[in-house]
C-alpha positions as CSV (number, residue, x, y, z in Angstrom):
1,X,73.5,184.1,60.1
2,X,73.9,180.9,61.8
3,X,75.0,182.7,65.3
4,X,71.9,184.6,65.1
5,X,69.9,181.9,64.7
6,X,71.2,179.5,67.3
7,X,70.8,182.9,70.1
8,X,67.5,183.0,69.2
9,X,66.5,180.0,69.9
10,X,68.6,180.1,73.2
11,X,66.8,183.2,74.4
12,X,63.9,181.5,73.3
13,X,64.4,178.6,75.0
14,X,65.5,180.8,78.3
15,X,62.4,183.2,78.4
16,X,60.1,179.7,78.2
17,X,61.7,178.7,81.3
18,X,61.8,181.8,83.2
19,X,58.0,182.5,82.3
20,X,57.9,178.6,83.7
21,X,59.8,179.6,86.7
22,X,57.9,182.6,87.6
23,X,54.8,181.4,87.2
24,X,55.7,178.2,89.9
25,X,57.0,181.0,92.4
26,X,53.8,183.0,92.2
27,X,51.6,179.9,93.1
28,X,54.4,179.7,95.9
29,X,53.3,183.3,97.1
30,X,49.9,182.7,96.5
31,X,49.8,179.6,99.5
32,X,52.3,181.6,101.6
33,X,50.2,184.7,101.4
34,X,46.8,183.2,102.0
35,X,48.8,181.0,104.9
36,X,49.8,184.6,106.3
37,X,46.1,186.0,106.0
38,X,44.9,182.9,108.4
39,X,47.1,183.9,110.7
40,X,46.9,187.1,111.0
41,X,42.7,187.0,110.9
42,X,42.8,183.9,113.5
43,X,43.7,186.1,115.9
């Protein structure tokens, strides 16, 4: 019972920071993609 409870909050704890994670990379591909756009309509 224990176990269970101490995975939980593991996978808990690991889905917090990969939605954190994500969510940092996709503001990443936001700037790289609109840096890309510039480019390509500058020319």
């Amino acid at each position: 019972m224990e176990l269970i409870f101490i995975l939980k909050i593991i996978i808990i704890i690991s889905a917090v920071v990969t939605a954190y994670a994500v969510l940092r990379n996709l503001d990443i591909i936001k700037i790289i993609l609109v840096y890309f756009k510039d480019l390509i309509l500058r020319k």
